[in-house]
C-alpha positions as protocol buffer text, in pm:
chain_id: "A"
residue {
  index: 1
  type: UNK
  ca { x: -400 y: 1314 z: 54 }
}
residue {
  index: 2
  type: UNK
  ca { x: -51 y: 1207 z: 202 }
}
residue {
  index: 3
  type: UNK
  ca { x: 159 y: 885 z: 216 }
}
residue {
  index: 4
  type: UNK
  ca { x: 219 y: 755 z: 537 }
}
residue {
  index: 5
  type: UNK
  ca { x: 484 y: 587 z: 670 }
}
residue {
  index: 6
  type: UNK
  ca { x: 403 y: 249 z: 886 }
}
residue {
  index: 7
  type: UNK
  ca { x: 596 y: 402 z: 1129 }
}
residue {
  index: 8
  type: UNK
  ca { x: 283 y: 679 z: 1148 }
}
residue {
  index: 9
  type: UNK
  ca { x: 16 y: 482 z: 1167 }
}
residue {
  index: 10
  type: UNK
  ca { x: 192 y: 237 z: 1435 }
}
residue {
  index: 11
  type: UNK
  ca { x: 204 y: 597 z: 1672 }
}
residue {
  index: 12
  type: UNK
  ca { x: -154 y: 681 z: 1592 }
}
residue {
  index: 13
  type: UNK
  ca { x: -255 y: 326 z: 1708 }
}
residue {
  index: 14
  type: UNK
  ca { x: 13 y: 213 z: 1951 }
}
residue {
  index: 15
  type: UNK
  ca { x: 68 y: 472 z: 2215 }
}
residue {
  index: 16
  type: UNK
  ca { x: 473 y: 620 z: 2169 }
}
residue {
  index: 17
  type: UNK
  ca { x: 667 y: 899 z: 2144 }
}
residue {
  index: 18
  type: UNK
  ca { x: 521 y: 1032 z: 1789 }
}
residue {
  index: 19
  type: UNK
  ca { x: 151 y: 952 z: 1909 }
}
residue {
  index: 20
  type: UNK
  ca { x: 35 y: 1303 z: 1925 }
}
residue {
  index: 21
  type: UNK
  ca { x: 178 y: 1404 z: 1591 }
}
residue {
  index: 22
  type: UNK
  ca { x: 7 y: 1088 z: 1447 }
}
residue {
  index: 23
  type: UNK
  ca { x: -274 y: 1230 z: 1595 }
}
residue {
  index: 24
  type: UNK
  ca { x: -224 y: 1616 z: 1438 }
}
residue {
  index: 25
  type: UNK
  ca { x: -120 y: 1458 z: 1127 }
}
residue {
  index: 26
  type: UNK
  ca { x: -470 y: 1294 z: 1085 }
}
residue {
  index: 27
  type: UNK
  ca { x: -647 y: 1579 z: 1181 }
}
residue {
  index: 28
  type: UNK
  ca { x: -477 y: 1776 z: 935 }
}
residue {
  index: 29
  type: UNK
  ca { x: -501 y: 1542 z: 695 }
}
residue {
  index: 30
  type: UNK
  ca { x: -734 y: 1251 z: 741 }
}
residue {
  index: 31
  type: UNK
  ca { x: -658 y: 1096 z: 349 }
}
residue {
  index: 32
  type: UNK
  ca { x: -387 y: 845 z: 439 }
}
residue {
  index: 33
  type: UNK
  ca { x: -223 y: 625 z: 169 }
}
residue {
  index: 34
  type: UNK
  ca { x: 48 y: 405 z: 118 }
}
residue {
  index: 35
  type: UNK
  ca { x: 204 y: 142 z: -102 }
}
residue {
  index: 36
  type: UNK
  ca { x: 76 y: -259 z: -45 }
}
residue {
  index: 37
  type: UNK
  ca { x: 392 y: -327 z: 176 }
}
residue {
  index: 38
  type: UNK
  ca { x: 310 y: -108 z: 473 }
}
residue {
  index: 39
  type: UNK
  ca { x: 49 y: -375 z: 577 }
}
residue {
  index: 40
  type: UNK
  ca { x: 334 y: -643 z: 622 }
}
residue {
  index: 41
  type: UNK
  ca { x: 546 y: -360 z: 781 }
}
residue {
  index: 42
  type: UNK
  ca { x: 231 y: -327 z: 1024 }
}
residue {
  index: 43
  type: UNK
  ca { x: 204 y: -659 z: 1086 }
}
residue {
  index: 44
  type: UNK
  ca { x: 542 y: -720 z: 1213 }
}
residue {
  index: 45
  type: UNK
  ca { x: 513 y: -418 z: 1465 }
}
residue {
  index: 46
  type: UNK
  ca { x: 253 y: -605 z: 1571 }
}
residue {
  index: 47
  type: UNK
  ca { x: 361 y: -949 z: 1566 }
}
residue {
  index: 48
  type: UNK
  ca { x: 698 y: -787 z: 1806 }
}
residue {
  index: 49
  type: UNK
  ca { x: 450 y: -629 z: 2050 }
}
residue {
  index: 50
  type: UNK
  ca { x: 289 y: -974 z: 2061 }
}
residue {
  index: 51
  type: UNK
  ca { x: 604 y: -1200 z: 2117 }
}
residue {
  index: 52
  type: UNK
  ca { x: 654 y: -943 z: 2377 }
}
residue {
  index: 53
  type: UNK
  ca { x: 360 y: -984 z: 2525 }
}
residue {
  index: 54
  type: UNK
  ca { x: 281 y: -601 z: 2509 }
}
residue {
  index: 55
  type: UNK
  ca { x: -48 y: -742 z: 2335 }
}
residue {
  index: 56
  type: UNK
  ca { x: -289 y: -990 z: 2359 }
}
residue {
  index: 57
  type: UNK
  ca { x: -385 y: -1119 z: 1988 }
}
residue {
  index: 58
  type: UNK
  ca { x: -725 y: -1018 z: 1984 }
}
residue {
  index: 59
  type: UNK
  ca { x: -574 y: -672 z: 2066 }
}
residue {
  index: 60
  type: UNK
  ca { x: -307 y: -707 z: 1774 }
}
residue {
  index: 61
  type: UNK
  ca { x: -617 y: -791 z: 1590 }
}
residue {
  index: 62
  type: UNK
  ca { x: -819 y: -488 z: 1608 }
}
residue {
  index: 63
  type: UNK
  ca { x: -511 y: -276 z: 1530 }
}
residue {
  index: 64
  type: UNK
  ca { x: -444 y: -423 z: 1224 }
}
residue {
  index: 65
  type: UNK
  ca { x: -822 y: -355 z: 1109 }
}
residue {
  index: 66
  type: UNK
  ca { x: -813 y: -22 z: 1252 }
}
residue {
  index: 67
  type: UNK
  ca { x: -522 y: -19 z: 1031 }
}
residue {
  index: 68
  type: UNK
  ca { x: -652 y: -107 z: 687 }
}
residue {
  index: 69
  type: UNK
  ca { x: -973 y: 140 z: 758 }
}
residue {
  index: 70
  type: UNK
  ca { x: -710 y: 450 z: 803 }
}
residue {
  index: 71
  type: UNK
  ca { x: -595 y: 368 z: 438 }
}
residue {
  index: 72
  type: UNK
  ca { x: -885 y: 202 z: 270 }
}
residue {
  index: 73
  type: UNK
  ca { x: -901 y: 255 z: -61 }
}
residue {
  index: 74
  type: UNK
  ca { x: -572 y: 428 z: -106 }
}
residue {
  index: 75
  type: UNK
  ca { x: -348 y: 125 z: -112 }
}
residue {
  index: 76
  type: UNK
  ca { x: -93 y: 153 z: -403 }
}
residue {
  index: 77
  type: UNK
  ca { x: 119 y: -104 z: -584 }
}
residue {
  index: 78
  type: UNK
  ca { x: 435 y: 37 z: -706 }
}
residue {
  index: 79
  type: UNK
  ca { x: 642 y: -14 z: -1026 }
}
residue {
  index: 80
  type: UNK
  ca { x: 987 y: -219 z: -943 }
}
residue {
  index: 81
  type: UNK
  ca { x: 1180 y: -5 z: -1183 }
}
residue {
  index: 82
  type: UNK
  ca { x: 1089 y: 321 z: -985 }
}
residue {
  index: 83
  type: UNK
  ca { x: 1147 y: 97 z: -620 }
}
residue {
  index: 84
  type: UNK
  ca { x: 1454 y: -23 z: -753 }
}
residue {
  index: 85
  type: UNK
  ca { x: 1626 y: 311 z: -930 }
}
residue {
  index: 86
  type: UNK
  ca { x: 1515 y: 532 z: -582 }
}
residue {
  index: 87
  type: UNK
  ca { x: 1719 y: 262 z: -355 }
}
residue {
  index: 88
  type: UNK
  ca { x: 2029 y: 270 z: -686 }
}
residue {
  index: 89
  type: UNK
  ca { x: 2015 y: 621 z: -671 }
}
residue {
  index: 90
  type: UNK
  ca { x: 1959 y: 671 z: -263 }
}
residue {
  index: 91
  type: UNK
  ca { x: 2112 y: 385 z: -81 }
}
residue {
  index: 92
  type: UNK
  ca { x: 1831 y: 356 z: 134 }
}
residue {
  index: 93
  type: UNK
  ca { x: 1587 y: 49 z: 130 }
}
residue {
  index: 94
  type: UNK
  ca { x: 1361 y: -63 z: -136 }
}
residue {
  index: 95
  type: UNK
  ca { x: 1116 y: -112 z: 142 }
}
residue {
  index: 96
  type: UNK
  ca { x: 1133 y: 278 z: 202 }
}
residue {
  index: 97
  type: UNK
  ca { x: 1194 y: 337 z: -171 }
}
residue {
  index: 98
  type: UNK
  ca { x: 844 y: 229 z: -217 }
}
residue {
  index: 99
  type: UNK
  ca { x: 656 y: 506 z: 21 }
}
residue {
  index: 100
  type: UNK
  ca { x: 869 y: 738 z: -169 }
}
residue {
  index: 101
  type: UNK
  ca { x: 750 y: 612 z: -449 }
}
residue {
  index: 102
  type: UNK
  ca { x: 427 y: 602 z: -414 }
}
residue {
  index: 103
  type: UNK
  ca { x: 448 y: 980 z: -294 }
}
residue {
  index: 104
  type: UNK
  ca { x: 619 y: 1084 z: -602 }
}
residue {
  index: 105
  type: UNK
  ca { x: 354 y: 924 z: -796 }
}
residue {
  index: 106
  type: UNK
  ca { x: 90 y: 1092 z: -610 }
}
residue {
  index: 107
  type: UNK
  ca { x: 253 y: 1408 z: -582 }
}
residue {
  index: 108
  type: UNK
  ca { x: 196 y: 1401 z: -273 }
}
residue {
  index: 109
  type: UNK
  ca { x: 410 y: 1411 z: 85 }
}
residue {
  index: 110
  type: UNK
  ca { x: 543 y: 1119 z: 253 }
}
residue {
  index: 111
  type: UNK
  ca { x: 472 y: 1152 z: 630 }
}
residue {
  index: 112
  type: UNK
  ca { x: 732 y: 981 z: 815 }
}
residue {
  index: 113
  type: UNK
  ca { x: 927 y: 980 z: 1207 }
}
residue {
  index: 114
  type: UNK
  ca { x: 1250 y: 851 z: 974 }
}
residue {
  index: 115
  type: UNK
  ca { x: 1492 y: 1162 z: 1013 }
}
residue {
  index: 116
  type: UNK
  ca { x: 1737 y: 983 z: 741 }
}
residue {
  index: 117
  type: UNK
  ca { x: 1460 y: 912 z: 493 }
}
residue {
  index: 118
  type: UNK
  ca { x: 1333 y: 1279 z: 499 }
}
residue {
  index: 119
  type: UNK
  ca { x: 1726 y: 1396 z: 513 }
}
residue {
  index: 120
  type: UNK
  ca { x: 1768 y: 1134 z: 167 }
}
residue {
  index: 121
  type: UNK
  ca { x: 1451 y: 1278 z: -21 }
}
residue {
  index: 122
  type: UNK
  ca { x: 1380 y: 1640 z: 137 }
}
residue {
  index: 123
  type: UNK
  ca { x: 1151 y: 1707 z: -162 }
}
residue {
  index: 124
  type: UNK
  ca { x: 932 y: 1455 z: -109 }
}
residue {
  index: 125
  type: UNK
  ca { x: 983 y: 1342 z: 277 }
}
residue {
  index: 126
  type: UNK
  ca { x: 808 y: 1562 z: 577 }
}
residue {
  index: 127
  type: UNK
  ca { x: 897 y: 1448 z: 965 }
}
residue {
  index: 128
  type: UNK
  ca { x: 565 y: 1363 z: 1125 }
}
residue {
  index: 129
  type: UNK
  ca { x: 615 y: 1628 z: 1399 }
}
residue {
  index: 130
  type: UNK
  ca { x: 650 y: 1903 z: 1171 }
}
residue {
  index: 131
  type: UNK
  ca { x: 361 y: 1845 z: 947 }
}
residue {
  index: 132
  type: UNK
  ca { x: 176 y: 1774 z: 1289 }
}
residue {
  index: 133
  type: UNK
  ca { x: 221 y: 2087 z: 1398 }
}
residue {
  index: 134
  type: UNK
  ca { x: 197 y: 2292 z: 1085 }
}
């Protein structure tokens, strides 16, 4: 099992730059979790491609359920005093305080294309493209 980053599963499902290591990243490890916020986070990619017009809504709408099969099962809520001492102690977001935390918790990797998350938490924070390929 692995966290994911939203930022992964938008490149396995939305065609980008880090689509390919989404892809490798599955394959390697198909057991994708995450904490309860990355389905907003998803959302709101997809609500942008929409106002766009990059996607039509019934489009949009298969993602997102495409989505929430990838990490069925495996959704996480996370305790506020770990979100909140990670972003004290980091400076980074509590929004990306809580895939770290739920990684952590796991003990488990967080899979992410964020180069200053995994630079903040090396221990616990692998760039997409490198666990893709490894």
């Amino acid at each position: 099992m692995i966290v994911v980053d939203t930022n992964v599963v938008a490149y396995l499902l939305i065609p980008g730059q880090h689509t390919a290591s989404a892809r490798s990243t599955l394959t390697r490890d198909p057991s994708w979790a995450a904490p309860l916020l990355w389905r907003s986070e998803f959302r709101n990619v997809l609500a942008v491609y929409l106002r766009q017009r990059h996607l039509p809504l019934a489009k949009a709408l298969e993602l997102q359920d495409a989505a929430e099969s990838l990490v069925a099962g495996r959704e996480y809520a996370v305790e506020s005093r770990d979100v909140l001492t990670l972003a004290h102690e980091s400076g980074r977001s509590a929004y990306d305080c809580e895939f770290v935390a739920v990684a952590i918790a796991l003990g488990v990797p967080l899979i992410t294309s964020d180069r200053q998350l995994v630079s903040t938490f090396p221990r616990v924070a692998v760039d997409v493209r490198l666990f893709g390929a490894g």
